[in-house]
N, C-alpha and C positions, 0 to 999 in steps of 0.2 A: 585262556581268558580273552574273551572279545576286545580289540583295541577300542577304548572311549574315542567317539568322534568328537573331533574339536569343534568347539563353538567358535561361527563367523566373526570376523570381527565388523567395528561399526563403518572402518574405511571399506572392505569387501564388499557388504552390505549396500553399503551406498552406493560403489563403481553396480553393483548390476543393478538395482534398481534404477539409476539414469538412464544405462548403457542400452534395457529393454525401453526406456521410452523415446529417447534420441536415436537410437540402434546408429547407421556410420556415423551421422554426427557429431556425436557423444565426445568423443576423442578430442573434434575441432572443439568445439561448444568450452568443454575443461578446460583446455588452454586459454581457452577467451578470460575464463571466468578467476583462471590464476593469474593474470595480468593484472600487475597495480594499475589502479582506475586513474583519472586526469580530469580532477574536479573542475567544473567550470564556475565561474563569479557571477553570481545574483545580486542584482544593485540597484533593481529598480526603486526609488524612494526610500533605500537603506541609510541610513548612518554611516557603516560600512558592508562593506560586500561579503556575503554570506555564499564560502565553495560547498556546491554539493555535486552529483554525476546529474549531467545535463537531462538524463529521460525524466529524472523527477522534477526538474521543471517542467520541461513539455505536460510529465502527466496532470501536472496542479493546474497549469493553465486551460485544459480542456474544461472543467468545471462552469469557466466562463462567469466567475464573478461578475456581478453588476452590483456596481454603485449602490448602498444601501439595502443590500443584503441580508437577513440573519443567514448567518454562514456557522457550520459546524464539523468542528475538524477531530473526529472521534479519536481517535490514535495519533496524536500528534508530537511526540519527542521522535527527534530531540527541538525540531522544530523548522527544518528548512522550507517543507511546504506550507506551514502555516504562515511565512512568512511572505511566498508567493501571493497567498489566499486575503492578508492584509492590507500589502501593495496595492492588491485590484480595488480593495473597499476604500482606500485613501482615509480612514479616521471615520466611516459613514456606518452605518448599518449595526450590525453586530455580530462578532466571529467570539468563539467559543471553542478554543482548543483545551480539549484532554488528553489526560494517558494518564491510569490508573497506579503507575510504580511511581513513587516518591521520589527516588533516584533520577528518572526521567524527565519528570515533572522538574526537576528543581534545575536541570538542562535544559529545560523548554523556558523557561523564565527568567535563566541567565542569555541566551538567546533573543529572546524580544526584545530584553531591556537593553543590551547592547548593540540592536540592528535595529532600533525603529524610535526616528523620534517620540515624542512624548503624545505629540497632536494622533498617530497614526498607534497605538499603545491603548488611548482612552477607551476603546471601544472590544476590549479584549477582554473576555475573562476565563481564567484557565481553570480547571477542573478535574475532578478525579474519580471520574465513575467509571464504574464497569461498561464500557459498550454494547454490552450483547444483555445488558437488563435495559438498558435507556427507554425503552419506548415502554416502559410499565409506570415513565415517570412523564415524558412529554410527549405528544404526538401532535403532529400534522405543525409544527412548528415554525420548522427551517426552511429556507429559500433553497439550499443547495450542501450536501452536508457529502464533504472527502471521508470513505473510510480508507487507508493505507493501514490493512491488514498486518497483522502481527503474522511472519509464513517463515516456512523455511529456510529462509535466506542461505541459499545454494553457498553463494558467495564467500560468504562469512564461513562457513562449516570447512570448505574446502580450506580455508587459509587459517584455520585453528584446529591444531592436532588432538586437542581436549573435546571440542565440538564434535569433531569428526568418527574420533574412537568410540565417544558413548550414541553416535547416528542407530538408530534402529526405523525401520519400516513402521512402527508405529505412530513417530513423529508426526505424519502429515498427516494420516486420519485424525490424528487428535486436534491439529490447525488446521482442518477444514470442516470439524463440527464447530469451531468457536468461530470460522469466517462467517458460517452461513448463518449462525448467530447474531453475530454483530449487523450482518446484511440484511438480516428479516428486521432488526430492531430498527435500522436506518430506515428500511422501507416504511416503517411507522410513521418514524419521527420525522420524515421529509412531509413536506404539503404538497398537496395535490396539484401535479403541475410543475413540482421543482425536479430538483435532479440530486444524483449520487451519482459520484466518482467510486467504483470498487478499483483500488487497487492494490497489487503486491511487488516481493521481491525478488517471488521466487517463481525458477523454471519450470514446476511441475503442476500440471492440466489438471489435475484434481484439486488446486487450493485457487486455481486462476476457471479458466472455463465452467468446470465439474460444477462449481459453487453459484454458476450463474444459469445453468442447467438444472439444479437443485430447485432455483426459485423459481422456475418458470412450472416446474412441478409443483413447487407448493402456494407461491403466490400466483396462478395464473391468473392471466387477465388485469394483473392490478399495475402492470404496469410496462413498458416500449425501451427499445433500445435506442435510442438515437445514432444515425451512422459517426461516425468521428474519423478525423486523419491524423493520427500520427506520425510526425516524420520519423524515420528510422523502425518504423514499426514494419511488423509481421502482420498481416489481415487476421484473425480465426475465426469460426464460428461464431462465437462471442467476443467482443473485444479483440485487441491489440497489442502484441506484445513484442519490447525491444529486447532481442539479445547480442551480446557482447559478439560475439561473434560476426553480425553482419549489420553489427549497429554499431562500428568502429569502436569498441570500448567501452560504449553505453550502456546503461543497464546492466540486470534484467531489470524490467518495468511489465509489469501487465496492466491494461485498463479497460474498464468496461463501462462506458457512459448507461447512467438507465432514469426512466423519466416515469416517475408514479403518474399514474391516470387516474386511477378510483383510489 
């Protein structure tokens, strides 16, 4: 009787599919990303200081809020960019952070309410939609609107043994038909002329690059990349991206500045 071949497991699984996209790297990159991070303190116009890993500052401040804004922060728990994205509006404009899970949300609101005074608060209203329906509800609305994609988060998987066992190859195809989702819906809902922040957390080119490749296939012409610098970042094709590894402990961060035209 033939021996039954054993089924991969979700850690095996996961070491080659990096291993084929990083190939030497791969090795360096893992240890980067097994390294406990070294949150830095956000404090601009805070109450108190809100630590998160420095690249998502960097990344929220490319957005380039201005004074008086409608700002929209599609994915926002547990809440440390939205908090950047606030700072910039000083109490002015209007920022409209969501995230659909309850749980999140009720993290995103203990958040505000303890890092921002009440003047810098009024102009806030948080929400619970689906991202990737939004623009069947508003369009050409917002001045500037962060998605920080829901993605693989390399990070997190690696340093949870539950995460990691149940990883399969499917995972990211199914988080880069919901980025490119959320990304066409943003493309809506931005006005002509504003901008969108895509960003993620995760290391792999099909839910970062791949998804901004996607739109250039399906929204061509609607809309430009603006250049951007990233400190600590990597240049790519599209956008920018910091990894731990030669981003001293930063990150991942990917970003990709993009400026609706039509």
């Amino acid at each position: 009787m033939a021996k039954r071949k054993e089924k991969a497991t979700g850690s095996s699984l996961f070491e080659t599919y990096y291993a084929s996209l990083y190939q030497a790297r791969w090795e360096r990159l893992k240890a980067s990303l097994l390294t406990e991070r070294n949150p830095v303190a956000f404090s601009e116009d805070l109450t108190q200081p809100y630590y998160l890993d420095e690249a998502s500052i960097l990344g929220a401040k490319l957005l380039d809020v201005q004074s008086g804004d409608s700002v929209l922060d599609m994915c926002a728990a547990p809440g440390g960019k939205t908090l950047v994205l606030a700072s910039a509006l000083q109490g002015t404009g209007h920022l409209v952070s969501n995230d659909r899970s309850a749980n999140r949300r009720l993290r995103l609101k203990q958040v505000l309410a303890s890092h921002l005074a009440e003047n810098l608060q009024n102009n806030i209203t948080v929400t619970s939609h689906d991202a990737s329906r939004w623009s069947l509800y508003e369009q050409q609305v917002y001045d500037r609107i962060l998605l920080d994609a829901p993605c693989s988060s390399e990070r997190h998987v690696l340093s949870d043994g539950k995460a990691l066992s149940e990883w399969t190859c499917a995972r990211p195809k199914h988080l880069a038909i919901q980025q490119f989702a959320m990304l066409a819906s943003a493309l809506e809902a931005v006005k002509v002329g504003g901008y969108i922040l895509y960003s993620t957390c995760s290391i792999n080119p099909n839910e970062n690059e791949m998804i901004i490749e996607k739109l250039h296939a399906k929204r061509a012409g609607r809309f430009s990349l603006p250049p951007i610098t990233l400190q600590y970042g990597e240049e790519l094709k599209y956008g920018s991206i910091i990894l731990p590894d030669t981003g001293q402990g930063r990150g991942p961060l990917y970003v990709c500045l993009i400026r609706r035209i039509i």
